[in-house]
VEXMIDREN-450981 format. One line per field, with one value per residue (C-alpha): residue in three letters; x, y, z; residue number from 1. Coordinates in Angstrom, 1 decimal. Each point is the difference from the previous one (the first is absolute). Example, Ala and Ser with C-alpha at 12.3 -4.5 7.8 and 13.67 -1.06 7.14 Angstrom:
! VEXMIDREN-450981
kolba: (ALA,SER) $
X: (12.3,1.4) $
Y: (-4.5,3.4) $
Z: (7.8,-0.7) $
padren: (1,2) $
! end
This chain:
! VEXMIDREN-450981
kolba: (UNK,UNK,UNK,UNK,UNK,UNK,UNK,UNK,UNK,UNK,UNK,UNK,UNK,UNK,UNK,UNK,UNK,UNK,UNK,UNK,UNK,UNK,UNK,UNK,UNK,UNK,UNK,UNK,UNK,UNK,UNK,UNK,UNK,UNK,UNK,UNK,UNK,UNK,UNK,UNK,UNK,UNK,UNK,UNK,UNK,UNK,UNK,UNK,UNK,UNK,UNK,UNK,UNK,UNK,UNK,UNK,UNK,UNK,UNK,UNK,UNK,UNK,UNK,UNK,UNK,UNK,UNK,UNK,UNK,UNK,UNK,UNK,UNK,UNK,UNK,UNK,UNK,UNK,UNK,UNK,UNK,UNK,UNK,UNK,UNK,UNK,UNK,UNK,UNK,UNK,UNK,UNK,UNK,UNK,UNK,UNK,UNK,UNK,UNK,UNK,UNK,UNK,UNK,UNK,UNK,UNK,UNK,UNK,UNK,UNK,UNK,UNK,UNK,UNK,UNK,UNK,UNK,UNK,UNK,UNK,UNK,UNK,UNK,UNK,UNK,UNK,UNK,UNK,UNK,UNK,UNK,UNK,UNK,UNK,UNK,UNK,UNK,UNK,UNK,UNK,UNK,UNK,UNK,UNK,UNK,UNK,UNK,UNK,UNK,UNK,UNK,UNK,UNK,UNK,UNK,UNK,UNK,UNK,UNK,UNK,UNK,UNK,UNK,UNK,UNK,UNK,UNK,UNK,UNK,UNK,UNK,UNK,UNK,UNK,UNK,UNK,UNK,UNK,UNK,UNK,UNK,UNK,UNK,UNK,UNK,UNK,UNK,UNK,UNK,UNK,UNK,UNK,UNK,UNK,UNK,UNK,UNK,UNK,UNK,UNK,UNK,UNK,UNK,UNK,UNK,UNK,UNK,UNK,UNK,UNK,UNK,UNK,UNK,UNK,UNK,UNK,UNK,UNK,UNK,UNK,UNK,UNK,UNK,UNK,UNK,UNK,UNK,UNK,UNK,UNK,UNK,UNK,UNK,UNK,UNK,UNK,UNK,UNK,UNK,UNK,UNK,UNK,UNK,UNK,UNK,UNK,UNK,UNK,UNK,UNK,UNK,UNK,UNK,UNK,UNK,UNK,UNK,UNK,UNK,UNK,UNK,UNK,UNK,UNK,UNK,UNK,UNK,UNK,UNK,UNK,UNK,UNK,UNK,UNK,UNK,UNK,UNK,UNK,UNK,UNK,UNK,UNK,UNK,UNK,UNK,UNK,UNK,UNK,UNK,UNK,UNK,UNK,UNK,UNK,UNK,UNK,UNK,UNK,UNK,UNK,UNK,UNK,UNK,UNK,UNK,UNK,UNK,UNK,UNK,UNK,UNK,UNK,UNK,UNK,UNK,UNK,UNK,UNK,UNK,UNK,UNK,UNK,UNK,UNK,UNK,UNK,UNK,UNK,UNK,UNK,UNK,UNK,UNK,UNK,UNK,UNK,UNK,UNK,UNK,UNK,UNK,UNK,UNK,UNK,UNK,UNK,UNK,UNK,UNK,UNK,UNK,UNK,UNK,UNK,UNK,UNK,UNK,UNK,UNK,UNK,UNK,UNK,UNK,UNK,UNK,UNK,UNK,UNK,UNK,UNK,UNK,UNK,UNK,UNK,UNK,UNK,UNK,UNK,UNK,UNK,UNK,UNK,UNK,UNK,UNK,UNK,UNK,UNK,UNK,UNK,UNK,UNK,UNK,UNK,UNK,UNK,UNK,UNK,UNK,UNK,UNK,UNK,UNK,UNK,UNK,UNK,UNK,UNK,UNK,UNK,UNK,UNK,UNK,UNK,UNK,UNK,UNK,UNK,UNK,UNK,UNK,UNK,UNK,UNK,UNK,UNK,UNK,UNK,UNK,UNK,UNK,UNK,UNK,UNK,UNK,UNK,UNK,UNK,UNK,UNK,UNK,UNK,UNK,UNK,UNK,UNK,UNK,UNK,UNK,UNK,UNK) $
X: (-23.7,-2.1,0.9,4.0,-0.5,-1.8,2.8,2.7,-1.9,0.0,3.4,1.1,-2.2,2.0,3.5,-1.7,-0.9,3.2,1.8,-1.8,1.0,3.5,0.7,-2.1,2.9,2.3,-1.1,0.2,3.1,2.1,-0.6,2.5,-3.2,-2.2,3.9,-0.4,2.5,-1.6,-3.5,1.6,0.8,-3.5,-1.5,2.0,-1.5,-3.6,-1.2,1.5,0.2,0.5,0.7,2.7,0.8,3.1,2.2,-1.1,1.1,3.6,0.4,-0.5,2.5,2.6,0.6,-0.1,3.8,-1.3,-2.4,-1.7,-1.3,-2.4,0.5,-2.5,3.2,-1.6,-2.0,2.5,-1.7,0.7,4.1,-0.7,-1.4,2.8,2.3,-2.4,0.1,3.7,0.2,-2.5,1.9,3.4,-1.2,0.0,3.1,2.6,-1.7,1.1,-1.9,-0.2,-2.3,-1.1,1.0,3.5,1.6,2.5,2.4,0.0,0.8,3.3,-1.5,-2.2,2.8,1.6,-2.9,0.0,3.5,-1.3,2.4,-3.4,-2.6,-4.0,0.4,2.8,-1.4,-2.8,2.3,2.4,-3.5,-1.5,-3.0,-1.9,0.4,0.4,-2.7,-2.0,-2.3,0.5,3.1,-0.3,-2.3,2.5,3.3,-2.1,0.4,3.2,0.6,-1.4,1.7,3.1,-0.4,-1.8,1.1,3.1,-0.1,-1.8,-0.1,-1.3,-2.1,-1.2,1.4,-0.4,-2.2,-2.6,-2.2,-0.6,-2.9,1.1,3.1,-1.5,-0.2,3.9,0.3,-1.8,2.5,2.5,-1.3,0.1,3.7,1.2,-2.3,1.7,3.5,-0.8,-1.5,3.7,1.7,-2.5,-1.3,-0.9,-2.2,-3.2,-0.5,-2.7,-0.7,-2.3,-0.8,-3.0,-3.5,-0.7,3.0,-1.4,-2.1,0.5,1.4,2.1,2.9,-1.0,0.3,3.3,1.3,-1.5,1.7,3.5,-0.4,-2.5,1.2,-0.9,-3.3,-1.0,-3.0,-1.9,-1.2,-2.4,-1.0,-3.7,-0.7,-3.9,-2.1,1.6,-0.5,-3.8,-0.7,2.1,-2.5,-2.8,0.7,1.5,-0.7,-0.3,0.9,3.6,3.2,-0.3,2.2,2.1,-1.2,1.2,0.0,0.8,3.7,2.0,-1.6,-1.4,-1.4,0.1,-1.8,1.6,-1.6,-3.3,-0.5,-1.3,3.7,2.3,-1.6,-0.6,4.3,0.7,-2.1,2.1,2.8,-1.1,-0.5,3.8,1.1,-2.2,1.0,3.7,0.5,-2.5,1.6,-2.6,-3.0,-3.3,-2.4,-3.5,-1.1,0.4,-1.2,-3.2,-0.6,-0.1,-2.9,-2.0,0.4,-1.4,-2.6,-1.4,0.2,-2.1,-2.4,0.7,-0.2,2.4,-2.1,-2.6,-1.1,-1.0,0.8,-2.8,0.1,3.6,2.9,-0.6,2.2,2.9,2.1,0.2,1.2,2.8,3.4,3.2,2.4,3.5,3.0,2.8,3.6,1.1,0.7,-3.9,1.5,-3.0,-2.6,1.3,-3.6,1.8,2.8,-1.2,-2.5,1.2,-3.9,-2.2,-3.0,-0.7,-3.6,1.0,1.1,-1.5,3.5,1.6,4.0,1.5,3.9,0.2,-3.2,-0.9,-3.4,-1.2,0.8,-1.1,-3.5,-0.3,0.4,-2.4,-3.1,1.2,-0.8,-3.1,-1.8,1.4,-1.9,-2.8,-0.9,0.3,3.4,-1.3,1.9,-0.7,0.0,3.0,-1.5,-1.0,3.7,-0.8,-2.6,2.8,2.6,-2.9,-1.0,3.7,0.7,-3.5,1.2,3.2,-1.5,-2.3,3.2,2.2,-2.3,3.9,1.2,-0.2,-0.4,2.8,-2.8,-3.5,-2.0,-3.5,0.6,1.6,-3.3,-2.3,1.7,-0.4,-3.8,-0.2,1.5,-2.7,-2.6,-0.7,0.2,-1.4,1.7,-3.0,1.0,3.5,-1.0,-1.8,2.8,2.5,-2.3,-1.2,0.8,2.4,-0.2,-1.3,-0.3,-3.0,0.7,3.1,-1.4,-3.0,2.3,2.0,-2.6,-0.6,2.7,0.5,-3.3,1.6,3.5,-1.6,-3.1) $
Y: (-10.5,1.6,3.7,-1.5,-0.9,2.9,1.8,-2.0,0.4,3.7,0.0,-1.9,1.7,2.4,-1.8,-3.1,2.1,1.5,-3.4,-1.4,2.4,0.0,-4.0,-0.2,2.3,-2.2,-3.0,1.0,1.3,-2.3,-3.6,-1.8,1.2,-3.3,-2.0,-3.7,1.6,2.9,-1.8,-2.0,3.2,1.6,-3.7,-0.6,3.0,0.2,0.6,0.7,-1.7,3.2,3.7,0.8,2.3,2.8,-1.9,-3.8,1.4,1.0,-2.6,-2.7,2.3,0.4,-3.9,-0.8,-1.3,1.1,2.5,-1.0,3.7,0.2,2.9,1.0,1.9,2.9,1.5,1.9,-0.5,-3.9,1.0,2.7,-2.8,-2.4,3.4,0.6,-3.7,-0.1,3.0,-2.4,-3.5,2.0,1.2,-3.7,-1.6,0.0,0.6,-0.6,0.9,-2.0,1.5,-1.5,3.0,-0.3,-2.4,-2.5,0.7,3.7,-0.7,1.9,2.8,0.5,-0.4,2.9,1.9,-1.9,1.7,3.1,0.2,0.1,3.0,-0.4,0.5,-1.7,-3.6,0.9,0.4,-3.9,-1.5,0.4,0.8,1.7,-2.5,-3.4,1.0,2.4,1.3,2.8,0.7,2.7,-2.4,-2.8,2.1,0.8,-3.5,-0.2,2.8,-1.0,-3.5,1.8,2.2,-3.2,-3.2,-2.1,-0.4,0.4,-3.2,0.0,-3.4,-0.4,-1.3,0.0,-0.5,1.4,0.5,-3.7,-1.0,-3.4,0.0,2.1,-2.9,-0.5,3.8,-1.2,-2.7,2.3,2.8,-2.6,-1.4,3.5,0.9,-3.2,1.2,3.4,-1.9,-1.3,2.8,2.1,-3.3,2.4,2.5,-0.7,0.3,2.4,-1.3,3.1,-2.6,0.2,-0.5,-3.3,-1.8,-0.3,-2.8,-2.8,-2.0,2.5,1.7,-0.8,-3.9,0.6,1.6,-3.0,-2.4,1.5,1.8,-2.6,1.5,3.6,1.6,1.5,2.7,1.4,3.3,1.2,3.4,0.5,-3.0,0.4,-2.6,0.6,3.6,0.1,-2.2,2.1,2.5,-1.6,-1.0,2.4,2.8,3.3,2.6,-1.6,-0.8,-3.4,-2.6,-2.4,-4.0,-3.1,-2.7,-2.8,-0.4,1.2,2.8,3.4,2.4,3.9,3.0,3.0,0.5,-0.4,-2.2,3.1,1.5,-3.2,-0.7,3.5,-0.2,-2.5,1.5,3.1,-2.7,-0.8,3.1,1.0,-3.1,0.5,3.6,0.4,2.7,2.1,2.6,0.0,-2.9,0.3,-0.2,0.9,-3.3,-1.1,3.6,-0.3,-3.8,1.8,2.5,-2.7,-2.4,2.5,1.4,-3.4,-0.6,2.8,-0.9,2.9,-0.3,0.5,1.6,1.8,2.5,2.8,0.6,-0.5,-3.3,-0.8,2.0,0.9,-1.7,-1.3,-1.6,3.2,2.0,-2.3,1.9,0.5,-2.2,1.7,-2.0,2.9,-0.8,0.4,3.6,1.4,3.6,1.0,-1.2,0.8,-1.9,-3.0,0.9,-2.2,-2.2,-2.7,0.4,2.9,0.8,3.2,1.0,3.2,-1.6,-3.6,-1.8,-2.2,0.3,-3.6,0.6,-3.6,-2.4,-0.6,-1.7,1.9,3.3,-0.6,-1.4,2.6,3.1,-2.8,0.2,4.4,-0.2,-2.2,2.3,2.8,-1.8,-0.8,3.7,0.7,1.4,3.1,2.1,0.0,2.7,0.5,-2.0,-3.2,-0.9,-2.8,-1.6,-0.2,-1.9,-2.4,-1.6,-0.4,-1.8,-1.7,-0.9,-1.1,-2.3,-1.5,-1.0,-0.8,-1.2,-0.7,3.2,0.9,3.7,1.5,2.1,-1.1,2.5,0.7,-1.4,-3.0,0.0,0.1,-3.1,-2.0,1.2,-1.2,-3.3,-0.1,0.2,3.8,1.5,-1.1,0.4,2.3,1.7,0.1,1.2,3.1,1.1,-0.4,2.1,2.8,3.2,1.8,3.7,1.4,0.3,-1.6,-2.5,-0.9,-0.3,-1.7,-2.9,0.5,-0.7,-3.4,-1.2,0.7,-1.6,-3.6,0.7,-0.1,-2.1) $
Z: (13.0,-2.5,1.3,-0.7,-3.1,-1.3,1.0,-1.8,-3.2,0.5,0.8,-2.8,-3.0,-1.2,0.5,-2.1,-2.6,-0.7,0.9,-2.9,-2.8,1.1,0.1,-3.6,-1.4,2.2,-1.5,-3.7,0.7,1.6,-0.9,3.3,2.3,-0.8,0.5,2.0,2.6,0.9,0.0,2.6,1.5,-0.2,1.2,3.0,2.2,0.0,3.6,3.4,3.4,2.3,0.4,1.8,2.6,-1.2,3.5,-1.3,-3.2,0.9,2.1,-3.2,-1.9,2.6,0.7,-3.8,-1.4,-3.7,-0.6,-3.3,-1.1,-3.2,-2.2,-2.9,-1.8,-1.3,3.7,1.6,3.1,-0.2,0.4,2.4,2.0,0.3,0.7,2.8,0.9,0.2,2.4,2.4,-0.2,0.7,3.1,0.9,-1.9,-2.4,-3.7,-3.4,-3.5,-2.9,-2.8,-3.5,-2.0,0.0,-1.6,1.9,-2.8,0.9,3.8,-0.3,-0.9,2.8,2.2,-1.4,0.8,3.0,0.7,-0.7,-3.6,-1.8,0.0,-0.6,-3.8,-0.8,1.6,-1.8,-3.2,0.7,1.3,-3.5,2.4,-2.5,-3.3,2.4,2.8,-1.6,3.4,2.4,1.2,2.7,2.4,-0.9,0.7,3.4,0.8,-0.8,2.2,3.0,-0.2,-0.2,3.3,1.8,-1.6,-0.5,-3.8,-3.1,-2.7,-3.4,-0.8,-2.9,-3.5,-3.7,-1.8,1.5,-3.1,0.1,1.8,-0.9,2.0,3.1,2.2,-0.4,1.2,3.3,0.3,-1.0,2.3,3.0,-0.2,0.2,3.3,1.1,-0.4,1.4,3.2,-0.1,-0.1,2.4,2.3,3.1,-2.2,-1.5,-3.5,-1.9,-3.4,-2.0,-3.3,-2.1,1.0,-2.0,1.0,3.7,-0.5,2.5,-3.0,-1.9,2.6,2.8,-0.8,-1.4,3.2,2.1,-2.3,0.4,3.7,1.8,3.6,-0.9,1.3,-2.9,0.1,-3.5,0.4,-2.9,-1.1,-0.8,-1.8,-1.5,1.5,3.6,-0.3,-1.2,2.8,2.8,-1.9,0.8,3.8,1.4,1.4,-3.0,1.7,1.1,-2.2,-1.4,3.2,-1.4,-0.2,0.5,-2.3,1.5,2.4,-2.7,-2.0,0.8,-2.3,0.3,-1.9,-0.8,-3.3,-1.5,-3.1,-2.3,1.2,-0.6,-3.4,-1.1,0.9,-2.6,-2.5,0.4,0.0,-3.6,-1.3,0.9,-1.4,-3.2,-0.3,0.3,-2.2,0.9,2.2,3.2,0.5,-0.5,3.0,-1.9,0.3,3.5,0.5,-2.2,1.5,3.5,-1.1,-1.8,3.2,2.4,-2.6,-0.3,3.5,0.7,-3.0,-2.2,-3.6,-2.7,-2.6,1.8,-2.6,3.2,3.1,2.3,2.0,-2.2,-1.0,-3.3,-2.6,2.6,-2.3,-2.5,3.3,0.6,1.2,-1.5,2.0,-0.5,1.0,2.0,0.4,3.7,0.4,-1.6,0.3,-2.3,2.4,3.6,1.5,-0.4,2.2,2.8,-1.8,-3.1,-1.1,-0.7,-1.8,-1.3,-1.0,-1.6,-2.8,0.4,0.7,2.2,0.4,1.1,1.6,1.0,0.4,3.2,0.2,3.2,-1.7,-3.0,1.0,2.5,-3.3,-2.1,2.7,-0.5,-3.5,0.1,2.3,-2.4,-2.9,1.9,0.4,-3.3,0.5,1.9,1.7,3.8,3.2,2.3,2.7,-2.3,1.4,2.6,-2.5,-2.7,2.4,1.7,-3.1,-1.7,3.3,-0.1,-3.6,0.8,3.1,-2.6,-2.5,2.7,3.4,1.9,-0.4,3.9,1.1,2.5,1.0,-1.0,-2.2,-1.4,-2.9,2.1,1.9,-3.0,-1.1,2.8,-0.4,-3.0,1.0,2.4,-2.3,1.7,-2.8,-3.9,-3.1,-1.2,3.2,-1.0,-3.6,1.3,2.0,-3.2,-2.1,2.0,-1.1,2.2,-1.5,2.7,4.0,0.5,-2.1,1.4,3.7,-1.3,-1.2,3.0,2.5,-2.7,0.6,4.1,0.0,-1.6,1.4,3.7,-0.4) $
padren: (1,2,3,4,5,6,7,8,9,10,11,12,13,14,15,16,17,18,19,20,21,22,23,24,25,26,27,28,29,30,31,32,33,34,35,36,37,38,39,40,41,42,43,44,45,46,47,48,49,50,51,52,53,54,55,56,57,58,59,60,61,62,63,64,65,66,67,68,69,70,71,72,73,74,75,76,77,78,79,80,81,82,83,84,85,86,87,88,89,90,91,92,93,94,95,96,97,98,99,100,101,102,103,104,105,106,107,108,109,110,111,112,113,114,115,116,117,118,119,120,121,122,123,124,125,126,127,128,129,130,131,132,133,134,135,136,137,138,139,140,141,142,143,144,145,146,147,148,149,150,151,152,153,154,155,156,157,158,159,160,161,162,163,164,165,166,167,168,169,170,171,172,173,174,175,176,177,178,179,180,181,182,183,184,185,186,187,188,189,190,191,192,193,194,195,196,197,198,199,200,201,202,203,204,205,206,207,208,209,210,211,212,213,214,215,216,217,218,219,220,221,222,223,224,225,226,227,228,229,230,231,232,233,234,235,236,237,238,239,240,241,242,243,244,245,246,247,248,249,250,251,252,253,254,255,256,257,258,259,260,261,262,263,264,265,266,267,268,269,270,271,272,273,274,275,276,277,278,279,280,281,282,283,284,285,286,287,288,289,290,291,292,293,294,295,296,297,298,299,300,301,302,303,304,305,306,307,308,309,310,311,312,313,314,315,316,317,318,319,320,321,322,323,324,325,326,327,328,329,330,331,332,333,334,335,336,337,338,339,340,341,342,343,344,345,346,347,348,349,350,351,352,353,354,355,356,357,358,359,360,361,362,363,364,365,366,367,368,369,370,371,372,373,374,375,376,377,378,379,380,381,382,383,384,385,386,387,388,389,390,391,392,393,394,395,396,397,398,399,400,401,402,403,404,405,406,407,408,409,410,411,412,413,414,415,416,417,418,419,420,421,422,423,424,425,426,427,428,429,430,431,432,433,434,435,436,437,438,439,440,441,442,443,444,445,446,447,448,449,450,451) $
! end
């Protein structure tokens, strides 16, 4: 037990840390996050009964009537979900889509589209996605997509106003007589419902339906909600993908994103919404939150004056984080990544920010920094790419390797208390200028990686 839970505090460090900065800025920005409703939200879901196996899973999904789907609006990997859910259930049965960020009002319209009369950008355009919805669209038109190769129909929801937090509740109600008339018009499909995160509590939709559609087997399915995924983090097993969980008959939970990840989304969320005429966004902070997380982590300073047992003044040696458009032609690295640090001139180019990526390029610079932004021999190479995934492992401990590596292995000794952060320091801030030195630190870290 005590070997477990040393290994879930390591595991956790470094996302906590950055989790922390991120919600303060949250909080002081957006003042509907301390709400009654979504405290009922955040309360009803605190611990799990059971992980499930992937077939148990399925099979909870496939005999549901309504398929109650959480969605934290601004992780694109929350729709990419319910597309990939939707592709499973219509294996099974008949499916139909009904989806919070269209409004009922503007049903005709995605029956145009339906019809095919409508391209991508002009729903985009009669949806008044951008000005009534405000999140991703690519991930959401996904969704759309694959309900229209696999499903029945698509059905806007929701209703004005919803700016209101007052009048939320009557969007559940709302919300639920339309799933009712759609389970009249479609009664042999079952019905996926992708709706906002807080109104899944037992007492918000979910009641609702029940109220109106008492005969309907009715499953919720939420997306890495926190307290279920730091204790999936905690009992099972590191070196596998987070399972999905039960909790209780009627509610499972699955995790395709960290927190760090869904939060660090709606801070980007913000910053969009806060910056509407600038003409790209800018990612320096979550980029500069990722370096300070895993510097901390590791117990490196700030302000260290030398280099020595610390990188010497780390926050002076911060990167430039440039925001590109999609094409980049001035920096062809980028042509198969959407983040890239380059120490020649101390920056890190952000495409699009993808939290694996972009932690990945952080750990790059940090060990850059560490060595006192020294320049390193040709065969330094494998050293490099172990300790950005090492870092990236430490920021995100799901992110599961296709193939694992050494700096996959270095993790997990880490995790295993194998290896010390005074361990990990010295490896960071060797110096890599020459051949010796770069086998010296080699045959470190083989040491650690195969203990």
């Amino acid at each position: 037990m005590a070997k477990q839970s040393g290994q879930q505090s390591r595991r956790a460090a470094a996302q906590m840390h950055a989790l922390a900065a991120v919600r303060r800025e949250i909080q002081s920005r957006d003042s509907i996050t301390g709400c009654k409703y979504l405290r009922e939200f955040a309360e009803a879901f605190e611990r799990y009964d059971s992980v499930l196996q992937q077939d148990e899973f399925e099979q909870r999904i496939c005999s549901a009537d309504l398929l109650l789907v959480a969605d934290y609006h601004a992780l694109p990997a929350s729709q990419r979900f319910a597309a990939g859910l939707i592709e499973v259930a219509a294996r099974h049965r008949p499916m139909v889509l009904g989806v919070e960020a269209v409004l009922a009002r503007d049903q005709r319209v995605v029956d145009s589209w339906w019809r095919r009369e409508l391209n991508s950008d002009e729903l985009r355009g009669r949806l008044h996605f951008d000005r009534d919805w405000g999140y991703p669209w690519e991930p959401f038109y996904e969704l759309l997509g694959s309900a229209r190769d696999q499903a029945e129909g698509v059905y806007g929801l929701d209703c004005v106003p919803r700016e209101d937090l007052r009048r939320i509740r009557s969007r559940d109600r709302h919300a639920a007589l339309k799933i009712r008339e759609i389970r009249e018009r479609h009664p042999k499909a079952a019905i996926l419902v992708l709706f906002g995160e807080s109104h899944m509590a037992p007492g918000h939709l979910p009641r609702a339906l029940r109220g109106l559609m008492p005969e309907a087997k009715i499953l919720t399915v939420l997306q890495n909600v926190d307290p279920l995924y730091w204790q999936a983090l905690g009992q099972q097993t590191p070196s596998d993908e987070i399972a999905p969980v039960s909790v209780g008959e009627d509610i499972v939970c699955v995790f395709n994103s960290s927190p760090l990840e869904k939060y660090e989304s709606y801070r980007l969320a913000l910053n969009r919404w806060n910056a509407i005429h600038e003409e790209r966004p800018d990612f320096t902070p979550a980029i500069y939150n990722l370096i300070f997380s895993l510097a901390r982590s590791l117990g490196l300073r700030l302000s260290s004056p030398s280099n020595g047992t610390q990188p010497k003044f780390l926050a002076d040696s911060l990167p430039e984080v440039l925001t590109l458009d999609e094409k980049s032609e001035h920096y062809p690295q980028l042509a198969e990544k959407n983040c890239l640090y380059l120490p020649e001139s101390n920056s890190l180019l952000v495409r699009e920010f993808q939290i694996g990526q972009a932690a990945e390029q952080c750990a790059r610079f940090l060990h850059f920094a560490c060595r006192g932004m020294t320049p390193v021999c040709a065969q330094a190479q494998p050293i490099a790419q172990a300790l950005a995934r090492f870092g990236s492992r430490l920021l995100l401990p799901e992110l599961k390797p296709e193939t694992p590596t050494t700096g996959d292995a270095l993790y997990e000794a880490y995790l295993n208390a194998r290896i010390s952060k005074t361990e990990l320091r010295q490896i960071f801030l060797a110096h890599l200028e020459t051949r010796e030195q770069v086998q010296h630190v080699l045959t470190q870290i083989s040491k650690f990686a195969n203990a």
